[in-house]
N, C-alpha and C positions, 0 to 999 in steps of 0.2 A: 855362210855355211861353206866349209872347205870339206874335202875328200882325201881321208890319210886310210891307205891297203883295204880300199874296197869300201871303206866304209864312211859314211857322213856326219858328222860332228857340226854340232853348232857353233856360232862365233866363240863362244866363252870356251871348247874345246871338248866339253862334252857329248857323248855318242848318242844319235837318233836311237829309239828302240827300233827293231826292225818293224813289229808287231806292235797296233797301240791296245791299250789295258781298254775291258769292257766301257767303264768307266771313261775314260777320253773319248773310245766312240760317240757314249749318248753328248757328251760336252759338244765334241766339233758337231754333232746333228745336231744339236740347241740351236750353237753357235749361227750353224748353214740356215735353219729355218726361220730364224728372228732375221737373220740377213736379207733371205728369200723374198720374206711378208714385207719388210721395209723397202725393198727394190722396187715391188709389185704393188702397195697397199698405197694411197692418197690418205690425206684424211677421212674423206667420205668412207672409204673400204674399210678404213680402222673402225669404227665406228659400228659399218654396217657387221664384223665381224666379232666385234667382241659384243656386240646386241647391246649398245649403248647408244644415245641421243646426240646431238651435235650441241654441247652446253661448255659451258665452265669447265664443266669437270671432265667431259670430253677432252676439251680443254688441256686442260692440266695433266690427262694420262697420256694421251699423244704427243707433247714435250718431254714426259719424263719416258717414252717409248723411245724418241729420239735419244737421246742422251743415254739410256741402254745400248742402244744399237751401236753407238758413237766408244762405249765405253768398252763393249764385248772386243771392239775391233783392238782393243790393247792385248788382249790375250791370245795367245795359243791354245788350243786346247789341250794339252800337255799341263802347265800349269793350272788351267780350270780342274783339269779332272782332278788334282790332287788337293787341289781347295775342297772339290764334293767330295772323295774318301775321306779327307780328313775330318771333314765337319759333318758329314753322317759313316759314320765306321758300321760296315758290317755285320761285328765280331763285338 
């Protein structure tokens, strides 16, 4: 990120909004909260919060929680948010 007459640009050269769209809000709060739970949550907590059993498939949804978590970290939410306008529009 560099700084050209006040204002911030990303690597590639285009400009930060100053304001983010509704939309990127709830994204980067997705974003923060799945964070948040992964920081804070064991397996035991995953578990005890989503009211499921310590099994297989416990199992199997707390690796595929990780690998979310691991994968959300590639985005901004800039780019999230225009994946969710796009693939649910409004209008």
């Amino acid at each position: 990120m560099t700084e050209q007459s006040g204002h911030y640009t990303r690597d590639d050269g285009t400009l930060f909004s100053e304001q983010k769209s509704p939309t990127e809000v709830v994204a980067q709060s997705f974003v923060e909260g799945v964070q948040g739970f992964h920081w804070k949550a064991d397996y035991v907590k995953f578990c005890q919060v989503l009211g499921i059993e310590a099994n297989d498939y416990a199992d199997q949804k707390y690796r595929a929680f990780q690998e979310l978590v691991e994968r959300l970290n590639e985005f901004d939410s800039e780019p999230l948010a225009k994946m969710i306008d796009f693939g649910n529009p409004q209008k």
